[in-house]
FILUM-221336 format. One record per atom (N, C-alpha, C, CB): residue number from 1; residue in one letter; atom name; y, x, z. Coordinates in nm, 4 decimals. Glycine has a CB too. Example, Ala and Ser with C-alpha at 12.3 -4.5 7.8 and 13.67 -1.06 7.14 Angstrom:
BEGIN
+-----+--------+-------+----------+----------+----------+
! num ! residu ! atome !       py !       px !       pz !
+-----+--------+-------+----------+----------+----------+
!   1 !      A !     N !  -0.5690 !   1.3190 !   0.7800 !
!   1 !      A !    CA !  -0.4500 !   1.2300 !   0.7800 !
!   1 !      A !     C !  -0.3300 !   1.3200 !   0.7800 !
!   1 !      A !    CB !  -0.4473 !   1.1308 !   0.9046 !
!   2 !      S !     N !  -0.2250 !   1.2850 !   0.7080 !
!   2 !      S !    CA !  -0.1060 !   1.3670 !   0.7140 !
!   2 !      S !     C !   0.0030 !   1.2900 !   0.7870 !
!   2 !      S !    CB !  -0.0598 !   1.4084 !   0.5725 !
+-----+--------+-------+----------+----------+----------+
//
This chain:
BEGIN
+-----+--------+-------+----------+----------+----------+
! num ! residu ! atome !       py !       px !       pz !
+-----+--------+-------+----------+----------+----------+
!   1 !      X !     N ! -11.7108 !   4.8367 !  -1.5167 !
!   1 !      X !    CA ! -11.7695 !   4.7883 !  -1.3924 !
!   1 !      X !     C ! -11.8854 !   4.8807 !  -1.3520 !
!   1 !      X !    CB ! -11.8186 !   4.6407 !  -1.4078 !
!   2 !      X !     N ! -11.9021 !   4.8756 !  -1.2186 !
!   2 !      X !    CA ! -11.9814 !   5.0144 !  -1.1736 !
!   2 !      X !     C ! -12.1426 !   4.8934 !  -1.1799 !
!   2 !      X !    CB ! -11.9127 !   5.1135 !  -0.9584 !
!   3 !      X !     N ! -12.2985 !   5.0139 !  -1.2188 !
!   3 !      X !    CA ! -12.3458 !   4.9486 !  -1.2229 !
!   3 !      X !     C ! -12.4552 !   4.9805 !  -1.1043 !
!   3 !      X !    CB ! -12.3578 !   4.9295 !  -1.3398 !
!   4 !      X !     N ! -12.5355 !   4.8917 !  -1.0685 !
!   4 !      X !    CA ! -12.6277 !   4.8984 !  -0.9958 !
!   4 !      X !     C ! -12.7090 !   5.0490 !  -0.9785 !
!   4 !      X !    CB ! -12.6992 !   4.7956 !  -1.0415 !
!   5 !      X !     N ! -12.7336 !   5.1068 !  -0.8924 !
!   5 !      X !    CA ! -12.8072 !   5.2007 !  -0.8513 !
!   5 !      X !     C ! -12.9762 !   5.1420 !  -0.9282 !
!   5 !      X !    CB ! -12.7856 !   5.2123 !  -0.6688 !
!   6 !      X !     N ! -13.0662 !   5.2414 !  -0.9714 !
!   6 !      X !    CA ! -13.1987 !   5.2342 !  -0.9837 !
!   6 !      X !     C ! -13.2769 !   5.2146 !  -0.8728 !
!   6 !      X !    CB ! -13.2378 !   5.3318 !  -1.0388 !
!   7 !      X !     N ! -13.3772 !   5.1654 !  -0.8316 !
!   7 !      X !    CA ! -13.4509 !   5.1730 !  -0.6885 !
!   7 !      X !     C ! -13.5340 !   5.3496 !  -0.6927 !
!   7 !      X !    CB ! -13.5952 !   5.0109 !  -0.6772 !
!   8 !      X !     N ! -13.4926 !   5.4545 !  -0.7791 !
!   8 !      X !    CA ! -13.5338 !   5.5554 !  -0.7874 !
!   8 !      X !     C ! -13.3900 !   5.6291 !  -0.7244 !
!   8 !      X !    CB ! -13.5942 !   5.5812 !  -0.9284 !
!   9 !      X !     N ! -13.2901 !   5.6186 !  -0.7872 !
!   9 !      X !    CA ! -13.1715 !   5.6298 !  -0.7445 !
!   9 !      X !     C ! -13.1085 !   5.6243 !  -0.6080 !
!   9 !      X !    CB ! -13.1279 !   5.5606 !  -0.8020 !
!  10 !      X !     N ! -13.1429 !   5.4863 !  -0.5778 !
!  10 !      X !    CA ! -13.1048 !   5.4591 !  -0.4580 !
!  10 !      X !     C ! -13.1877 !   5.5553 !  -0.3243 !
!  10 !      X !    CB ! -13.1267 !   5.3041 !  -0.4541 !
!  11 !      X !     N ! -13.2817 !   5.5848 !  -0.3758 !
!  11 !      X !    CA ! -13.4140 !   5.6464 !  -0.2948 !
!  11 !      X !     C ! -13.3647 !   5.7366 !  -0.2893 !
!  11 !      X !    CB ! -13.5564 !   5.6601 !  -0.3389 !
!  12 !      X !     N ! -13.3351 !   5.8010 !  -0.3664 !
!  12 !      X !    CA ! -13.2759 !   5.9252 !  -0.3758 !
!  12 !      X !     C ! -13.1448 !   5.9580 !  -0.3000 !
!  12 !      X !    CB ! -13.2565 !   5.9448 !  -0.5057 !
!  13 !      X !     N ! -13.0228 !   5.8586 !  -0.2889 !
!  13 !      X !    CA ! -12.9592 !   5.8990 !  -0.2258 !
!  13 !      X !     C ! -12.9146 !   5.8508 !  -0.1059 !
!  13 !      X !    CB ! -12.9011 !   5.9199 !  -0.2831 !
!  14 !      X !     N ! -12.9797 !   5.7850 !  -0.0244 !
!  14 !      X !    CA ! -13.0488 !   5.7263 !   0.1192 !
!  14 !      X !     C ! -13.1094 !   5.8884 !   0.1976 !
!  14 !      X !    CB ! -13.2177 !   5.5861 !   0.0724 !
!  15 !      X !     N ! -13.1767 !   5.9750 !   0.0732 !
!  15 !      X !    CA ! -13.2579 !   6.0714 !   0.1426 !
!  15 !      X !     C ! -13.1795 !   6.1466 !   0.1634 !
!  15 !      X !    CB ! -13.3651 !   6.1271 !   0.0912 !
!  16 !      X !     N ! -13.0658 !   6.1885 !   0.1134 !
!  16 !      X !    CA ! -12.9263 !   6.2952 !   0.1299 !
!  16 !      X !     C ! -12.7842 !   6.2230 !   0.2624 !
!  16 !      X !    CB ! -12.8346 !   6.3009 !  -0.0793 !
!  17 !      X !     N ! -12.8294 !   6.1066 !   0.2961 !
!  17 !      X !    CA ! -12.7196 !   6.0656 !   0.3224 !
!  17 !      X !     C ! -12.8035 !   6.0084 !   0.4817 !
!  17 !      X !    CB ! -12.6413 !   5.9584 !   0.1946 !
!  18 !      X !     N ! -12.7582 !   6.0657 !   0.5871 !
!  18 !      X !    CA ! -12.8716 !   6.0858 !   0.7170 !
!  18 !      X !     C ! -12.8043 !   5.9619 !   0.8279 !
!  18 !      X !    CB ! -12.8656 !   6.2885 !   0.8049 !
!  19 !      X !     N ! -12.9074 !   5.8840 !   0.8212 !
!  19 !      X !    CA ! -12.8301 !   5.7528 !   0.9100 !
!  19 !      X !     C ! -12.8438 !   5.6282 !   0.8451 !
!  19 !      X !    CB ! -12.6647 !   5.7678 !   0.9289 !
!  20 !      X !     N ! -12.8187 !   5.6493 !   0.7036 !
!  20 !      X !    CA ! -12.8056 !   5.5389 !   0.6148 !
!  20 !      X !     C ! -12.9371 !   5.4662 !   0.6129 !
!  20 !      X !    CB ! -12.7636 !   5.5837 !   0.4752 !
!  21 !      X !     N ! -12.9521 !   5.3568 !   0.5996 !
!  21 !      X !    CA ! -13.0497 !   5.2751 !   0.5889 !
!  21 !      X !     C ! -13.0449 !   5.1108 !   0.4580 !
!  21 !      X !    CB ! -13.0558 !   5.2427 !   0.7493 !
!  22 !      X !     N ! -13.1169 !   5.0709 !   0.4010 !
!  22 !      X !    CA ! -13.0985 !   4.9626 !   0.3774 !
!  22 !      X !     C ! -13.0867 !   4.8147 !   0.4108 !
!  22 !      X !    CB ! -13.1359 !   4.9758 !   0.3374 !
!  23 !      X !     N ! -12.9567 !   4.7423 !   0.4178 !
!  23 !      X !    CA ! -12.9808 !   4.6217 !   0.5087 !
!  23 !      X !     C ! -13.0830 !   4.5352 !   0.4552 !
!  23 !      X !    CB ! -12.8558 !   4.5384 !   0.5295 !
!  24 !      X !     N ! -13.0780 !   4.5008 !   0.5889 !
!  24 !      X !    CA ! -13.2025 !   4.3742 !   0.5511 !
!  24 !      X !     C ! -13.1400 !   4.2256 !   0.5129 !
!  24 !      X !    CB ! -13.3116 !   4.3413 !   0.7041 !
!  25 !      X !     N ! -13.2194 !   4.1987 !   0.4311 !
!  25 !      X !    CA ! -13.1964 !   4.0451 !   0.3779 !
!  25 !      X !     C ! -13.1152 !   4.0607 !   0.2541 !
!  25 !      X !    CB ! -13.1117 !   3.9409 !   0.4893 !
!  26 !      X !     N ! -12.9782 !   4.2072 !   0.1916 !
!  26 !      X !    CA ! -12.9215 !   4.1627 !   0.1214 !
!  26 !      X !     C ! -12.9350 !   4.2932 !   0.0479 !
!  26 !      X !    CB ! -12.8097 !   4.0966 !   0.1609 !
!  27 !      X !     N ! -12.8591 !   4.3472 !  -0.0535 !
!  27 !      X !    CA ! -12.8758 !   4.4767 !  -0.1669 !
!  27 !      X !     C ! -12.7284 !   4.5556 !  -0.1198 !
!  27 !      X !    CB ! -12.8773 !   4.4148 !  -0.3756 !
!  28 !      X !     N ! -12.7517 !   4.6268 !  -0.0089 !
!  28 !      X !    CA ! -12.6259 !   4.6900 !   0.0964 !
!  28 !      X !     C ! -12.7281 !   4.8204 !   0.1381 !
!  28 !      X !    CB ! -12.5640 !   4.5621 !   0.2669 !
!  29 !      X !     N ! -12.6495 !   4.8881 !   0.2249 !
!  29 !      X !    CA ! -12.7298 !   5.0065 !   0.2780 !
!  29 !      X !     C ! -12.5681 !   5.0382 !   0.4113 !
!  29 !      X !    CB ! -12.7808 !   5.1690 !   0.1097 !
!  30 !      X !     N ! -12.6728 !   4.9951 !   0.4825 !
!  30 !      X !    CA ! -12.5895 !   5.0654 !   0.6476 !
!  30 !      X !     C ! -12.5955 !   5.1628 !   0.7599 !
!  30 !      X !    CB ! -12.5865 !   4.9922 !   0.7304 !
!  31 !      X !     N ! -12.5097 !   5.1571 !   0.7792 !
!  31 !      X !    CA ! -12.5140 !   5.2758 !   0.8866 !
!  31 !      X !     C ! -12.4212 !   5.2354 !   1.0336 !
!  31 !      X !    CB ! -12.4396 !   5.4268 !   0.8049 !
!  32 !      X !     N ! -12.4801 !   5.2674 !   1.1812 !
!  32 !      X !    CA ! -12.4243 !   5.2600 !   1.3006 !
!  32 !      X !     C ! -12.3372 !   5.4067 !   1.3209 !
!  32 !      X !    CB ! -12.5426 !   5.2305 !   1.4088 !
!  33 !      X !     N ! -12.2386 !   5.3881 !   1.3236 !
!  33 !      X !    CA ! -12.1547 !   5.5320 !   1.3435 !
!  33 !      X !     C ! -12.1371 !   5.4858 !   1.5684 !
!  33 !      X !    CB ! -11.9226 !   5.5308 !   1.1959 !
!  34 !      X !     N ! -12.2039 !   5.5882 !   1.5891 !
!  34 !      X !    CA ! -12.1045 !   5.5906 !   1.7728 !
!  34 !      X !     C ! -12.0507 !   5.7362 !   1.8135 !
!  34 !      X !    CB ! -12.2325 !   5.5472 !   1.9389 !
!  35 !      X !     N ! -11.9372 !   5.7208 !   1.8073 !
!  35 !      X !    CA ! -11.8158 !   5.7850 !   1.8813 !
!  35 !      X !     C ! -11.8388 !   5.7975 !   2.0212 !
!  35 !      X !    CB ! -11.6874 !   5.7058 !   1.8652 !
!  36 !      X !     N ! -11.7417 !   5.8972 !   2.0733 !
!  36 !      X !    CA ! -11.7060 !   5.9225 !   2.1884 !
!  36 !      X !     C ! -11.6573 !   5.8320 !   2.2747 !
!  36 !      X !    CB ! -11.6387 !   6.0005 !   2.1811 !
!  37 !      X !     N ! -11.5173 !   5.7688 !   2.2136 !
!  37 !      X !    CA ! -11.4577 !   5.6656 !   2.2598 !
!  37 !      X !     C ! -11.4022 !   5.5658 !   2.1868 !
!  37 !      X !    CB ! -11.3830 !   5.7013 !   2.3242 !
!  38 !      X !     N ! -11.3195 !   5.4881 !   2.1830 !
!  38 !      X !    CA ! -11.2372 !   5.4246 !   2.0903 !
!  38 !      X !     C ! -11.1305 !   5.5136 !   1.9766 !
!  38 !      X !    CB ! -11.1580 !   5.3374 !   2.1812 !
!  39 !      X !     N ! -11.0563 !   5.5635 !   2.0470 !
!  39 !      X !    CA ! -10.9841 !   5.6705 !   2.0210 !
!  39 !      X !     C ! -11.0322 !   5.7384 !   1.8727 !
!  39 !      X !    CB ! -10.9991 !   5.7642 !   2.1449 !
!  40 !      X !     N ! -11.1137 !   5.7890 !   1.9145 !
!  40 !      X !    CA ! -11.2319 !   5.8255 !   1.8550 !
!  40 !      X !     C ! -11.2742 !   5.7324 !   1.6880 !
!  40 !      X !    CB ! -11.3441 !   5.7963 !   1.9847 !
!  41 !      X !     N ! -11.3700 !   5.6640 !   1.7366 !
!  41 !      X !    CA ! -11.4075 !   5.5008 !   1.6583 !
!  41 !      X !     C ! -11.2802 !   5.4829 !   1.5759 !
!  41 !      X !    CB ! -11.4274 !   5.3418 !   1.7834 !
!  42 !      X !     N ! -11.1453 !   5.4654 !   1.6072 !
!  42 !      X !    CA ! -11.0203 !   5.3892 !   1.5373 !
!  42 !      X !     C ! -10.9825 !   5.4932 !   1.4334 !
!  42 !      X !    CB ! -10.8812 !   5.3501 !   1.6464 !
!  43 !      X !     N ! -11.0168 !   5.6516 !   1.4806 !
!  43 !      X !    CA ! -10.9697 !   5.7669 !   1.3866 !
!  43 !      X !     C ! -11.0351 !   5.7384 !   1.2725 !
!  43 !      X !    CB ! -10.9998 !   5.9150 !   1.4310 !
!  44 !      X !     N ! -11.1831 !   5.7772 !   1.2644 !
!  44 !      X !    CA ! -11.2680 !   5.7221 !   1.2094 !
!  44 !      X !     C ! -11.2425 !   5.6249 !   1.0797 !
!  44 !      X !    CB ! -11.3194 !   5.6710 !   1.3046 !
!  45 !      X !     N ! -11.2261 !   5.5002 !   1.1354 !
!  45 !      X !    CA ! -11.1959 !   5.3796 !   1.0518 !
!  45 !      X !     C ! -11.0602 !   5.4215 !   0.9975 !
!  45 !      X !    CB ! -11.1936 !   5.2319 !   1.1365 !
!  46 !      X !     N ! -10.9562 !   5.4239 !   1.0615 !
!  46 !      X !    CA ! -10.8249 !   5.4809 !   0.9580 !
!  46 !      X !     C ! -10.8251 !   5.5661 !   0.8435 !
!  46 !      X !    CB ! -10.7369 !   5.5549 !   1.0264 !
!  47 !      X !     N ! -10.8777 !   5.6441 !   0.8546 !
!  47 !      X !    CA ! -10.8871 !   5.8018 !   0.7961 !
!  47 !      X !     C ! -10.9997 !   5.7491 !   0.6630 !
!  47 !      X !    CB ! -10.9719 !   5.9509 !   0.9412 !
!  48 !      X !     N ! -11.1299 !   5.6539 !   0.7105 !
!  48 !      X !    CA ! -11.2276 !   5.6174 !   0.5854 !
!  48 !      X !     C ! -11.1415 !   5.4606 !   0.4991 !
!  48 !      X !    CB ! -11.4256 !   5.5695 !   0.6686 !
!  49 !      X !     N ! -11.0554 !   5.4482 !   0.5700 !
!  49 !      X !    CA ! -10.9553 !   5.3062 !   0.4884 !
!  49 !      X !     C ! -10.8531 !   5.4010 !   0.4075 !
!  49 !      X !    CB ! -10.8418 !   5.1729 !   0.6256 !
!  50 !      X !     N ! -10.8184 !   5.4917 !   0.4416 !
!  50 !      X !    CA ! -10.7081 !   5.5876 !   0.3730 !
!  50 !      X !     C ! -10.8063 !   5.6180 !   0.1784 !
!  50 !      X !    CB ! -10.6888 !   5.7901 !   0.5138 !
!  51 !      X !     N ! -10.9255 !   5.6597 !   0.2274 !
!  51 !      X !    CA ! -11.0426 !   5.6890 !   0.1246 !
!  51 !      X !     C ! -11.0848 !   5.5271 !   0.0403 !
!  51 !      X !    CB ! -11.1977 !   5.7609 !   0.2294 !
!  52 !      X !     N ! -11.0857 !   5.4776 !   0.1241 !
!  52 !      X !    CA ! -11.1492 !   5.3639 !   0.0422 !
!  52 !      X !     C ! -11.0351 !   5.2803 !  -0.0343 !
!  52 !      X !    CB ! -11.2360 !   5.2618 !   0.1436 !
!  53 !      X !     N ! -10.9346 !   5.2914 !   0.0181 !
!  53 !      X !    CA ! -10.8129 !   5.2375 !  -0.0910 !
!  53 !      X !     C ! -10.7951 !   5.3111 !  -0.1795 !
!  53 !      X !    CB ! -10.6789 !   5.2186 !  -0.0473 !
!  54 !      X !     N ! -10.7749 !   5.4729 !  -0.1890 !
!  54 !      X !    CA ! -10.8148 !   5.5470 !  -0.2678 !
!  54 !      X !     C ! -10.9068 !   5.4817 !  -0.3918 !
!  54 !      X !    CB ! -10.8713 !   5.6376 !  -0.1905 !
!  55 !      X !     N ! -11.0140 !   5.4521 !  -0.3367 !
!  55 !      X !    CA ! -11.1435 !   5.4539 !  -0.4231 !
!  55 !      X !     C ! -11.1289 !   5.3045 !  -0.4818 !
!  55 !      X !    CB ! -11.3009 !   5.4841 !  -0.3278 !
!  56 !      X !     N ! -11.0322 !   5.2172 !  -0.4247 !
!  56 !      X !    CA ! -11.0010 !   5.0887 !  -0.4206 !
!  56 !      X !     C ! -11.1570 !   4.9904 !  -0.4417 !
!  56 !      X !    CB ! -10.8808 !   5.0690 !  -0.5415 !
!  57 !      X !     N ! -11.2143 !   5.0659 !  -0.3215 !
!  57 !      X !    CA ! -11.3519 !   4.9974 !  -0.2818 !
!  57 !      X !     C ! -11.3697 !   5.0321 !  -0.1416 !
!  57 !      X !    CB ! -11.4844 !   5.0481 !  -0.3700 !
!  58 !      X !     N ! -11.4408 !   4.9045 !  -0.0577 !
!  58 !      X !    CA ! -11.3664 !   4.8538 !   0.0647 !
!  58 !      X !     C ! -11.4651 !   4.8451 !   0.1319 !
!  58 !      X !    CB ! -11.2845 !   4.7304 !   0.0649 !
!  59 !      X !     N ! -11.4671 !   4.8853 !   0.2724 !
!  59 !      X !    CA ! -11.6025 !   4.8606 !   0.3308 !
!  59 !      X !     C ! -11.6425 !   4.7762 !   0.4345 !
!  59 !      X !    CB ! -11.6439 !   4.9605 !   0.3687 !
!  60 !      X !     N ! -11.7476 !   4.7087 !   0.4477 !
!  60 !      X !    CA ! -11.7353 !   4.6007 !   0.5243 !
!  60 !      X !     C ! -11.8356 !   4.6318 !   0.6585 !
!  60 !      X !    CB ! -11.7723 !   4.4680 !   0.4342 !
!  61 !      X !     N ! -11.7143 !   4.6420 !   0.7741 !
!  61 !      X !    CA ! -11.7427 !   4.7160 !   0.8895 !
!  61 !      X !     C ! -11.7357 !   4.6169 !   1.0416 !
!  61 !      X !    CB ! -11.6303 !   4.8415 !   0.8861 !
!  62 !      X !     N ! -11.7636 !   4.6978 !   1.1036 !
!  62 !      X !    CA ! -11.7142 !   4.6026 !   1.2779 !
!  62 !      X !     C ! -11.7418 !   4.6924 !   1.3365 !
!  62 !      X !    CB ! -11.7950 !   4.4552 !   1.3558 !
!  63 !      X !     N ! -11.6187 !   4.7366 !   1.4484 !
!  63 !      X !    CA ! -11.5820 !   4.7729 !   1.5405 !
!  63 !      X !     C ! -11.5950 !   4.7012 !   1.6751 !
!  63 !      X !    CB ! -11.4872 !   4.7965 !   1.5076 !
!  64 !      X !     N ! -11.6724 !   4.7853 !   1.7950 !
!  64 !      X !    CA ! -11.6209 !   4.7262 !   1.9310 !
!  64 !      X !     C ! -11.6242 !   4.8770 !   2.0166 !
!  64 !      X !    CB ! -11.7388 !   4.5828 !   2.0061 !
!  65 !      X !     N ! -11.5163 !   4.8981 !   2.0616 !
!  65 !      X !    CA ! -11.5506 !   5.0380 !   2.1623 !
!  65 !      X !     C ! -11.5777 !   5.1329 !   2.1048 !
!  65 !      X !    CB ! -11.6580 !   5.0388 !   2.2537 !
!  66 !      X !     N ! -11.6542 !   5.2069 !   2.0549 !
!  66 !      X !    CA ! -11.6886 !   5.3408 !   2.0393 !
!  66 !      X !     C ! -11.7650 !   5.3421 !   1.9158 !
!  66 !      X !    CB ! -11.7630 !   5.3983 !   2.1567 !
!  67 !      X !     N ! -11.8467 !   5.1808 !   1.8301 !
!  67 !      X !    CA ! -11.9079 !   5.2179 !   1.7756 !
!  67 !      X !     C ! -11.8695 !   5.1297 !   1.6457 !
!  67 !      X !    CB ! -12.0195 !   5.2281 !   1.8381 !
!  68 !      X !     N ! -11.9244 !   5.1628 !   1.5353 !
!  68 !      X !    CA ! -11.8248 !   5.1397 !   1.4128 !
!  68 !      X !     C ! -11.9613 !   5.1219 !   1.3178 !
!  68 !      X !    CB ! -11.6945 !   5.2889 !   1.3658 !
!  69 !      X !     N ! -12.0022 !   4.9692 !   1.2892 !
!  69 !      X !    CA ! -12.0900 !   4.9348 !   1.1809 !
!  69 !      X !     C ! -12.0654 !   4.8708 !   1.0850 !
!  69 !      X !    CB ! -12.1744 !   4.8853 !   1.2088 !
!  70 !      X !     N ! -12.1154 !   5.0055 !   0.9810 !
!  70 !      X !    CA ! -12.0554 !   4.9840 !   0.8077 !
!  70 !      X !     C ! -12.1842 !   4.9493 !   0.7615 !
!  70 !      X !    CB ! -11.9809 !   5.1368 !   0.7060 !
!  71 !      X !     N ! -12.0935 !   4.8159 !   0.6309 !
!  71 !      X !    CA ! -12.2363 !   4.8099 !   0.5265 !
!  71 !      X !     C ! -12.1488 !   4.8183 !   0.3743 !
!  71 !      X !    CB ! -12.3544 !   4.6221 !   0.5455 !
!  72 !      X !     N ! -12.2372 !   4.8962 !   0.3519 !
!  72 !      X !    CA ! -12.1741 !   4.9088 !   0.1565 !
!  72 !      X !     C ! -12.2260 !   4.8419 !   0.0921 !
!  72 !      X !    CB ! -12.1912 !   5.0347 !   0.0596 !
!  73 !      X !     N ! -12.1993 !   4.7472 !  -0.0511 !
!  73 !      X !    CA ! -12.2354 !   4.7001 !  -0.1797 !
!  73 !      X !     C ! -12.1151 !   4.6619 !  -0.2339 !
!  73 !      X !    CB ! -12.3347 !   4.5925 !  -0.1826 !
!  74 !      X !     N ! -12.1331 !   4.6851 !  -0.3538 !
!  74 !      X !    CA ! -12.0706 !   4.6474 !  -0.4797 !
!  74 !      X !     C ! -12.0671 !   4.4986 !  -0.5593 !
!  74 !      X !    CB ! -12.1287 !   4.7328 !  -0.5616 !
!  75 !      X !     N ! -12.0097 !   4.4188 !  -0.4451 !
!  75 !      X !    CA ! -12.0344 !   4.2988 !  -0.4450 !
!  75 !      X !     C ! -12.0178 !   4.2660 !  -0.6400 !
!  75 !      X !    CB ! -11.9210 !   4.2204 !  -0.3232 !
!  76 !      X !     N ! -11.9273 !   4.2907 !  -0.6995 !
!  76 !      X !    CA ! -11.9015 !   4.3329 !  -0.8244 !
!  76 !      X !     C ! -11.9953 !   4.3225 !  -0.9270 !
!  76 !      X !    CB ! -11.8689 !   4.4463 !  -0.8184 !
!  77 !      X !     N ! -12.1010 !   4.4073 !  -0.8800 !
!  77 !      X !    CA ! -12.2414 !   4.4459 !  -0.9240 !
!  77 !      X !     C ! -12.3999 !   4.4023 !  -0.8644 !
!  77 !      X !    CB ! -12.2332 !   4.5807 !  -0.9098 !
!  78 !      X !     N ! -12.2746 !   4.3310 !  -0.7755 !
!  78 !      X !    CA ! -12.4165 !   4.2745 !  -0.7069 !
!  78 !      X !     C ! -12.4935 !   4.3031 !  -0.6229 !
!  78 !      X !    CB ! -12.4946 !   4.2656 !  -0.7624 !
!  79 !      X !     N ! -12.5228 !   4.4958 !  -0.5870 !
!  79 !      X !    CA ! -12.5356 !   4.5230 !  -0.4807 !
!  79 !      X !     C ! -12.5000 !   4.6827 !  -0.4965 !
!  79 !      X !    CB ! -12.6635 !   4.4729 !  -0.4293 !
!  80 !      X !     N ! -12.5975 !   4.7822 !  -0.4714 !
!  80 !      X !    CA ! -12.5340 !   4.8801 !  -0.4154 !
!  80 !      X !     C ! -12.5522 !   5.0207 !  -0.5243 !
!  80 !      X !    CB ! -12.5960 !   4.8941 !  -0.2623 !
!  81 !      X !     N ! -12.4102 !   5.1048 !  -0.5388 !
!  81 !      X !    CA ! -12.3616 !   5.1365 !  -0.6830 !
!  81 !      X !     C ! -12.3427 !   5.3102 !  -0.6405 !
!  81 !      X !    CB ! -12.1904 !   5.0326 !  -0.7420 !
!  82 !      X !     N ! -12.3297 !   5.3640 !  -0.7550 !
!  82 !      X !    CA ! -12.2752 !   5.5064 !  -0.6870 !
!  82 !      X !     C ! -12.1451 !   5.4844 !  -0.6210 !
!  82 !      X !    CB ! -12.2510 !   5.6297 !  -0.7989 !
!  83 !      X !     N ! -12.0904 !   5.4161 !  -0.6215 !
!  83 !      X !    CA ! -11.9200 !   5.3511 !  -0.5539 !
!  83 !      X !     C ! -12.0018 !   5.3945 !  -0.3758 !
!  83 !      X !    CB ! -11.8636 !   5.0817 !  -0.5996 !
!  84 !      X !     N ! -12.0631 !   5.3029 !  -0.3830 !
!  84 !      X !    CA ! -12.1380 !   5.3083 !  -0.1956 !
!  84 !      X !     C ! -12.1312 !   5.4431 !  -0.1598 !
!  84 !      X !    CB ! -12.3303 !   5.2616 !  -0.1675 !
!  85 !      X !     N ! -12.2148 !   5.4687 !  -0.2520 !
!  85 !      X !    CA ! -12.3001 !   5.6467 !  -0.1806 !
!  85 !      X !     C ! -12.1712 !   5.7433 !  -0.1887 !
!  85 !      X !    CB ! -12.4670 !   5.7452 !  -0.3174 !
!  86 !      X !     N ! -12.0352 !   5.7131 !  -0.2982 !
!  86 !      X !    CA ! -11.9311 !   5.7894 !  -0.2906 !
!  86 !      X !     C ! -11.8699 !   5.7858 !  -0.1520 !
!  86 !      X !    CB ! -11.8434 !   5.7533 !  -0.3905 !
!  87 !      X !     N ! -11.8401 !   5.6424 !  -0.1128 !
!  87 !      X !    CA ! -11.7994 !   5.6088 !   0.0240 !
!  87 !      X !     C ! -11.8413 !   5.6275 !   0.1359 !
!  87 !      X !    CB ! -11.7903 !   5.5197 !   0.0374 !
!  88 !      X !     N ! -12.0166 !   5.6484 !   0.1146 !
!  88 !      X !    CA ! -12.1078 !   5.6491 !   0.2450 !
!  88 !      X !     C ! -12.0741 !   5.8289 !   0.2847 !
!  88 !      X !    CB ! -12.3143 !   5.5990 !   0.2018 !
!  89 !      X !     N ! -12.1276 !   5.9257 !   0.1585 !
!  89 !      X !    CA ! -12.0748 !   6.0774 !   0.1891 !
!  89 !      X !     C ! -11.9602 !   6.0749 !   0.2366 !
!  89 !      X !    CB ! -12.0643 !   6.1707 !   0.0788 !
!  90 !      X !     N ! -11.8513 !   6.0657 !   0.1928 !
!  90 !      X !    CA ! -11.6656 !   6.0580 !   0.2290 !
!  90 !      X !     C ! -11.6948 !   6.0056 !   0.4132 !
!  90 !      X !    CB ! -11.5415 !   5.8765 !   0.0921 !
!  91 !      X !     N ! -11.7605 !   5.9064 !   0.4365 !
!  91 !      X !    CA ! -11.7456 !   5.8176 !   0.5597 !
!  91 !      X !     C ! -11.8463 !   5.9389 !   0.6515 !
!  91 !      X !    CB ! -11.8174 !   5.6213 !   0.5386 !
!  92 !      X !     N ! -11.9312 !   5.9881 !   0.6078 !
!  92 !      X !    CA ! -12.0254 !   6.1365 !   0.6595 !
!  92 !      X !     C ! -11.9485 !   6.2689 !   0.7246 !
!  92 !      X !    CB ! -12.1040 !   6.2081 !   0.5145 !
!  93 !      X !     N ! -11.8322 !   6.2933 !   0.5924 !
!  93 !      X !    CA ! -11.7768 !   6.4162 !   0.6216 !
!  93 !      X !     C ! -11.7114 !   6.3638 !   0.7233 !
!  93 !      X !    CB ! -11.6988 !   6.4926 !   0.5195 !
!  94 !      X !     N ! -11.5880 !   6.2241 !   0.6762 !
!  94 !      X !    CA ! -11.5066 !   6.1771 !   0.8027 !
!  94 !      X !     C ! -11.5553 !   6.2003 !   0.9808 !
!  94 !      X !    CB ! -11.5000 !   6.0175 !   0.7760 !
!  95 !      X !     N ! -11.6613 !   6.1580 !   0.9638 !
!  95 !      X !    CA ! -11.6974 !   6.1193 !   1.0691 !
!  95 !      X !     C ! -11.7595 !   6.2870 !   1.1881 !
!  95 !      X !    CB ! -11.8139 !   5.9936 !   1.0154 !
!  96 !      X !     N ! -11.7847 !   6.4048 !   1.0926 !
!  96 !      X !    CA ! -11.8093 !   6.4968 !   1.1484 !
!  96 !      X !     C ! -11.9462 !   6.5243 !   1.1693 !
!  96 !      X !    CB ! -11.7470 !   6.4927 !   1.2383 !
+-----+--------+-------+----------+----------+----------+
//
C-alpha cells in the first residue's frame, strides 16, 4: 500500500508541479486545467484515464466546457501519496 507523502515531501513536490495546490478542508492537492475548447478538455481527460488505469489509480475530476478540475489522494492511505504526484506530472505533460 502506497504511503502517505511527508509534509516535507509533499512541499517539495507541489514546488515542481506548477498549478497544483492543496485542497482545502481535505489531504488532496488540485489543480484547474482550462482548455481551448471542449474538444480540447475531453482529449485531455481521455488520454489522463488511458494513464490512470494504467497506474490503476483514478482521479477525481469535473468537467464543464473547456475546463477540467482534478483532485488527487490516495484515499487508500488516506491522503496524498507519490501515486498523486505520479498522476499530477503524467496529467502536466498530457495537458501541454
Amino acid at each position: 500500500m502506497a504511503q502517505k507523502l511527508t509534509a516535507e515531501a509533499r512541499k517539495a513536490a507541489l514546488a515542481r508541479l506548477p498549478g497544483w495546490t492543496d485542497a482545502q478542508g481535505r489531504d488532496a492537492i488540485v489543480k484547474k486545467f482550462v482548455f481551448r475548447d471542449f474538444n480540447q478538455a475531453f482529449g485531455f481527460m481521455t488520454r489522463a484515464a488511458l494513464v490512470a488505469e494504467k497506474m490503476d489509480h483514478h482521479p477525481e475530476w469535473f468537467n464543464v466546457y473547456k475546463t477540467v478540475e482534478v483532485t488527487l489522494s490516495t484515499h487508500d492511505a488516506g491522503g496524498v501519496t507519490e501515486l498523486d504526484v505520479k498522476l499530477a506530472e503524467a496529467m502536466e505533460r498530457l495537458a501541454g
